[in-house]
N, C-alpha and C positions, 0 to 999 in steps of 0.2 A: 098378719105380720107380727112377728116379737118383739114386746118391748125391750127398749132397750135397761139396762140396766145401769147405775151410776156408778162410778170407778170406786166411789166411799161408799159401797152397801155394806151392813154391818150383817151377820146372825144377829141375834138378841132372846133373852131368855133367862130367868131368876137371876135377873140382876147381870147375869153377863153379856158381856160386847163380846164376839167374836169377827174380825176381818176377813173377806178374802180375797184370794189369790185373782189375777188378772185374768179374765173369761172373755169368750170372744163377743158375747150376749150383752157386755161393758163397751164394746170397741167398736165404734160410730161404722156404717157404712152407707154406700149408694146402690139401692137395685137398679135403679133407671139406667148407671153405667155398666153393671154389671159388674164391677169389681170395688174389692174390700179397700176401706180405707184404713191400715190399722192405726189407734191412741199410741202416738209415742208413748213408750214405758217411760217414768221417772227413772232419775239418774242417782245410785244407792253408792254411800260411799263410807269404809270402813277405817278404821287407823289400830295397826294390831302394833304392840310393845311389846319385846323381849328384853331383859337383862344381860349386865355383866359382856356383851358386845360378841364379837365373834372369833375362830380364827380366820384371819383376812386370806390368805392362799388358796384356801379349801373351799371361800365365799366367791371370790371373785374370779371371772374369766378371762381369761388370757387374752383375748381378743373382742373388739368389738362388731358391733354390726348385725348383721341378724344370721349369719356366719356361725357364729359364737357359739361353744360346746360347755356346756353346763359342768361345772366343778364338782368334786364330791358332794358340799355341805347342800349344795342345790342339786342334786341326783334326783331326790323325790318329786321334782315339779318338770322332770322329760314330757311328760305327757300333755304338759299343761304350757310348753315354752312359747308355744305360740300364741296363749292368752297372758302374758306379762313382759314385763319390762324389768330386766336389771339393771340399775342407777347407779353409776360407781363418779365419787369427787366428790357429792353433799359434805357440807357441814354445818354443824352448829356451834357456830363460833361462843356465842353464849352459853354453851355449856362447861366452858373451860374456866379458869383462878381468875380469870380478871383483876387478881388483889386481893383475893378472898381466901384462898389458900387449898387447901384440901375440899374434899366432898363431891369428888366427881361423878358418884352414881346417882344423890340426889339431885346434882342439876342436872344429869341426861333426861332425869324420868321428867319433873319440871317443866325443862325446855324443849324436850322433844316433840310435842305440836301448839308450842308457842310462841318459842324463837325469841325468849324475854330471861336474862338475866336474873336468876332470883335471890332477892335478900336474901342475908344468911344470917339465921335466926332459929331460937329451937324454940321462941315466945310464941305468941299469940299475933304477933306482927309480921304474918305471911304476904310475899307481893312476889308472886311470879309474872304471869301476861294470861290474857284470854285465850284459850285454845283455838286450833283451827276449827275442830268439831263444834265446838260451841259457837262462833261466828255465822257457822250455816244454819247449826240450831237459831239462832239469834233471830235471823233473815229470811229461813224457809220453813222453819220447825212447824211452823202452825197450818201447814199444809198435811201433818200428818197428825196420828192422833197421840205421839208421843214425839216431840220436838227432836229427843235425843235418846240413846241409850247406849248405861255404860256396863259393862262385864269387868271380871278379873277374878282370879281364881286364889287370892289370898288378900283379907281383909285390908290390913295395915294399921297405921295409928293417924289422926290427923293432931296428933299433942306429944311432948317430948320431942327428945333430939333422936336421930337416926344414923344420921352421917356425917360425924365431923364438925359438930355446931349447927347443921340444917336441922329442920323441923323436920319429925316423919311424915309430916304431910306432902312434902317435896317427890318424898320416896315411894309415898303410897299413890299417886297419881298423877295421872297424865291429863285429866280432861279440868279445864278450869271456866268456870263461870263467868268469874271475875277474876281480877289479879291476884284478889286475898280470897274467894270460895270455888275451894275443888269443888269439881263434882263428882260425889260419892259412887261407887263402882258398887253393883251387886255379883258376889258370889254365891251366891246357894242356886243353881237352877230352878226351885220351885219357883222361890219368891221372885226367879226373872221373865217365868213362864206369867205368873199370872201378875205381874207387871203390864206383858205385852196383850194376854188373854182375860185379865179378871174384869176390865171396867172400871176407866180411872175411877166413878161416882160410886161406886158400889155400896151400900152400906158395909159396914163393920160387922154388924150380925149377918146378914148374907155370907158374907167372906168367912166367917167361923162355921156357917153352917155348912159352907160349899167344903171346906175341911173336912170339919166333920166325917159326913159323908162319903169324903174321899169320892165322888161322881166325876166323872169324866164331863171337860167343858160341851164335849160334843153331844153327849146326853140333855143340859144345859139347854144347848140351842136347837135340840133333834125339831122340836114342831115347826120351827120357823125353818131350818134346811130342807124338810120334809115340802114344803109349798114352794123353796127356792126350785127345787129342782125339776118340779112340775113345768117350769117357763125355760131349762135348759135345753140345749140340742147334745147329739152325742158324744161330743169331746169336752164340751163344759161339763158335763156328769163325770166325765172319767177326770178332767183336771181336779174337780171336787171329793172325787173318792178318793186319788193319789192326795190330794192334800190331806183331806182326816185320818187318811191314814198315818202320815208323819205325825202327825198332830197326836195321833194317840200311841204313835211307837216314842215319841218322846214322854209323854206324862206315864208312860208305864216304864220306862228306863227311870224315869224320876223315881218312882216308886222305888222300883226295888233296891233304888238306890238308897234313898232313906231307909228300906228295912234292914240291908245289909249293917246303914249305919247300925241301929238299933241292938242287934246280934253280935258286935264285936267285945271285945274285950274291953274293960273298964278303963286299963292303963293306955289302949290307942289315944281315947280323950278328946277324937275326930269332932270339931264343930257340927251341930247336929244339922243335916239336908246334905251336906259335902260328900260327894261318892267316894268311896276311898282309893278307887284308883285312880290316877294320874291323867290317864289318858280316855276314860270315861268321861272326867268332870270337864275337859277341855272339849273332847268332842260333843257336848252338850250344849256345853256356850257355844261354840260354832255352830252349832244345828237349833240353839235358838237365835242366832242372825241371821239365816236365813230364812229361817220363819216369818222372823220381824219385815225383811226385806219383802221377800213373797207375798208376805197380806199387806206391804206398802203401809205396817203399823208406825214404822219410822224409817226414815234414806238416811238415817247417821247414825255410826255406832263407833264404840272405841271399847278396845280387847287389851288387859294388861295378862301376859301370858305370866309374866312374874313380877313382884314389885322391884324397885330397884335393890342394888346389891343381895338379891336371892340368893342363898345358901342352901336354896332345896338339890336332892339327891336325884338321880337318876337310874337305881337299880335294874330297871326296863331294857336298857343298855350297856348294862354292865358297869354303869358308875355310882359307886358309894358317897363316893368325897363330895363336898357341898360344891354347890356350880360357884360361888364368888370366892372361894377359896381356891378354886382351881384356876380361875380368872388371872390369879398372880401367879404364873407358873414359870416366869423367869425363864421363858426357854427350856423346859424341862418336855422332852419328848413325850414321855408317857402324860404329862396332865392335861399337852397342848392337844394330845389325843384323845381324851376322855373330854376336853371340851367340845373338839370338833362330832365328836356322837352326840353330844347335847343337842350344837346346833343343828346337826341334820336330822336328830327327830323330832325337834322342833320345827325345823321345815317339813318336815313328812305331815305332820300336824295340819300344819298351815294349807297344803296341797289335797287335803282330806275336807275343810273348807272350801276351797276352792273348787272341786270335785264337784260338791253340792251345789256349791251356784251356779256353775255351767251345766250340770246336769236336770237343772229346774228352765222347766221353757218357760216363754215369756213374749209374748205376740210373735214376732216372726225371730226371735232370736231365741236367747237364756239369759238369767239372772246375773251370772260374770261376766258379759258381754254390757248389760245395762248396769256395772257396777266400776266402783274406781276402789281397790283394797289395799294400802298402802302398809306395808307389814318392815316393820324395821327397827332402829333402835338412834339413841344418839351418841352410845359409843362404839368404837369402832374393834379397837383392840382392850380390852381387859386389861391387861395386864400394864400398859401404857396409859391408859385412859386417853387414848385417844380420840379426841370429839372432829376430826375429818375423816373424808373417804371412809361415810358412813355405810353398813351394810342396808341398805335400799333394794324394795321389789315393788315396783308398782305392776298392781293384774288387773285386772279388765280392761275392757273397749272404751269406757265412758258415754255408752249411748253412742257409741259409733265415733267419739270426737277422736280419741287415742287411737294411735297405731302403736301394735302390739307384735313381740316376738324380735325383742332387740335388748344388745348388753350397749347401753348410751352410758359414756366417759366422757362426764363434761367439766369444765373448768372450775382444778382447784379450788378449793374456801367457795364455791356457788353456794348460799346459802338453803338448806332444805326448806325454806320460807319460801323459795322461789316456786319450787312443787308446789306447797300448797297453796297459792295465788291461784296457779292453773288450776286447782281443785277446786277451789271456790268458785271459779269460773263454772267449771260445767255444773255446780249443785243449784246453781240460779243465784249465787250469795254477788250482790254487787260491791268491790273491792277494788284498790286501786296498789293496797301496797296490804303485809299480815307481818308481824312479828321482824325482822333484822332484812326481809326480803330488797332486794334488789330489781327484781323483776320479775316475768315470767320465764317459765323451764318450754321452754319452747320447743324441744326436742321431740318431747310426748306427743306434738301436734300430729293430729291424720291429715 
């Protein structure tokens, strides 16, 4: 009879910790009955931010109910309608003047999973609110071997002003510790790889010489997988090969991605490890959350697609002009158009993650089935700064709690605190109230 194996087995090997993926050699059973008992999978849960807000026509559907025909900006998630939920009415009331005057993009980015009004300040005296992410970090984190982890694809500043009299701290971040300490987002892919892969203890010579090197983790850990796999059956071996195989199509995209850096042109000036394509360096970060998710290295993650008020370009699409610059477009048809490509290739983006997680099995279901991805923004219209009738998509199942494949229009000013009440609900975080919430979104409920 085979032993079983524990849900935390690590690889291990010159100093690296390697996790993995959910095997059925992990997943308790009964011979006497004859049939499998499977481990519930844990419940993974994501919080993705975009900037500068949407066009609201092109985001929202005309209809509610599960009826409902998907808009242009949401075109790219057809395939995927029946694993999400479009939210239309959210808001975050705390993102707007309260008296404070201008600055509405640093409090969207701010308040948008914390539901807290932020000082306005370009000092050293930051006070936003605790994030949603970090609350389940707080309460479940130490169930995994990484409490939390944060992405974004452009650094920011956490000193100086940004917007208006805000700090660019406001601007640079969505995930907060504490009222007054973000927490720091990694962009370069390497350093988020071996974040999730190097072994929080590692020594420091280790780590320069695993550089060095350039060796692949799974060389690393080859003697200790080489005996794992001796105690597998034959879908555990193939789960195990599909994973190192990700595992090494991602650290060789990293590669080459740093060499590309390395070969460009002096005047580019590209931060060194950052791939220079747009759409490379984003589907990186999405294909290491699900990495992170799959080895169950952390169930919370938070993704800034842009910081606040982004002025990055879009050439990929045919747009030059900067995205926050277009943002104010005054009703101008052509810019209101070169937004709405922004947003739908930023949702194509989003659906290319999504893809991934439903396409990763996971005992008797898949990873977006056992996941809650809450992908949205805190304003609404650009051009308005509008902070209601926020653009909201919550996807996955939640472990089966969510019912899924519905456009739900709920009532006006509903604070988007109320969402994340119910989120901390399924991540195990015990809560009674989060940020300006009112109650629970009870819509979501299966």
């Amino acid at each position: 009879m085979t032993n079983l194996l524990k849900r935390r087995t690590f690889l291990q090997g010159l100093g690296t910790t390697m996790a993995l993926p959910l095997l059925d050699i992990m997943q308790p059973h009964e011979r006497l009955a004859s049939a499998a008992v499977a481990a519930k999978p844990p419940v993974r849960t994501a919080f993705i931010f975009f900037p500068n807000g949407v066009i609201v026509p092109s985001w929202t559907p005309e209809s509610t109910g599960a009826g409902y025909q998907l808009p242009r900006t949401l075109k790219p998630l057809e395939n995927l309608k029946s694993d999400i939920n479009v939210i239309s009415g959210l808001a975050q009331i705390n993102a707007r003047a309260l008296g404070d005057g201008a600055g509405d993009h640093a409090r969207c980015a701010s308040v948008y999973l914390t539901g807290a009004h932020p000082t306005k300040t370009s000092g050293a005296d930051i006070k936003a609110g605790v994030s949603v992410d970090q609350v389940a970090a707080q309460q479940v984190g130490h169930q995994t071997r990484l409490p939390s982890l944060e992405l974004g694809l452009v650094r920011g500043r956490n000193a100086g002003q940004c917007d208006s009299g805000y700090s660019c701290a406001y601007s640079s971040n969505i995930s907060w510790r504490t009222p007054s300490t973000p927490t720091a987002k990694e962009i370069v892919p390497k350093l988020a790889f071996e974040r999730l892969f190097g072994g929080g203890a590692e020594k420091e010579k280790q780590r320069a010489l695993h550089l060095k090197d350039r060796q692949s983790i799974l060389d690393l850990v080859k003697q200790d997988a080489d005996r794992l796999k001796k105690q597998l059956g034959r879908n555990d071996k193939r789960k195990i090969d599909e994973y190192f195989s990700s595992v090494r199509e991602i650290e060789q995209r990293i590669e080459r991605s740093t060499h590309q850096e390395k070969i460009k042109p002096p005047e580019m000036k590209l931060p060194d490890g950052i791939p220079s394509e747009l759409q490379e360096h984003i589907r990186l970060m999405y294909d290491l959350m699900v990495l992170a998710f799959q080895t169950d290295t952390t169930r919370i993650a938070t993704f800034m697609v842009g910081n606040a008020g982004s002025n990055r370009t879009y050439p990929m699409v045919g747009v030059n002009s900067g995205h926050h610059e277009l943002s104010h477009h005054r009703n101008d048809d052509k810019k209101m158009a070169d937004i709405q490509k922004i947003d739908e290739y930023l949702t194509s983006q989003f659906g290319y993650f999504l893809n991934r997680l439903k396409s990763t099995p996971e005992g008797n279901s898949n990873l977006l089935d056992n996941s809650m991805i809450c992908y949205g923004s805190a304003i609404s219209d650009g051009n308005r700064h509008s902070h209601h009738d926020l653009p909201i998509i919550l996807a996955g199942k939640g472990g089966g709690t969510i019912k899924t494949g519905f456009h739900h229009e709920v009532k006006k000013e509903t604070p988007l605190s109320n969402l994340f009440v119910s989120m901390l609900d399924r991540t195990g975080a015990s809560v009674t109230s989060f940020g300006d919430s009112t109650g629970r979104l009870t819509v979501i409920d299966s």
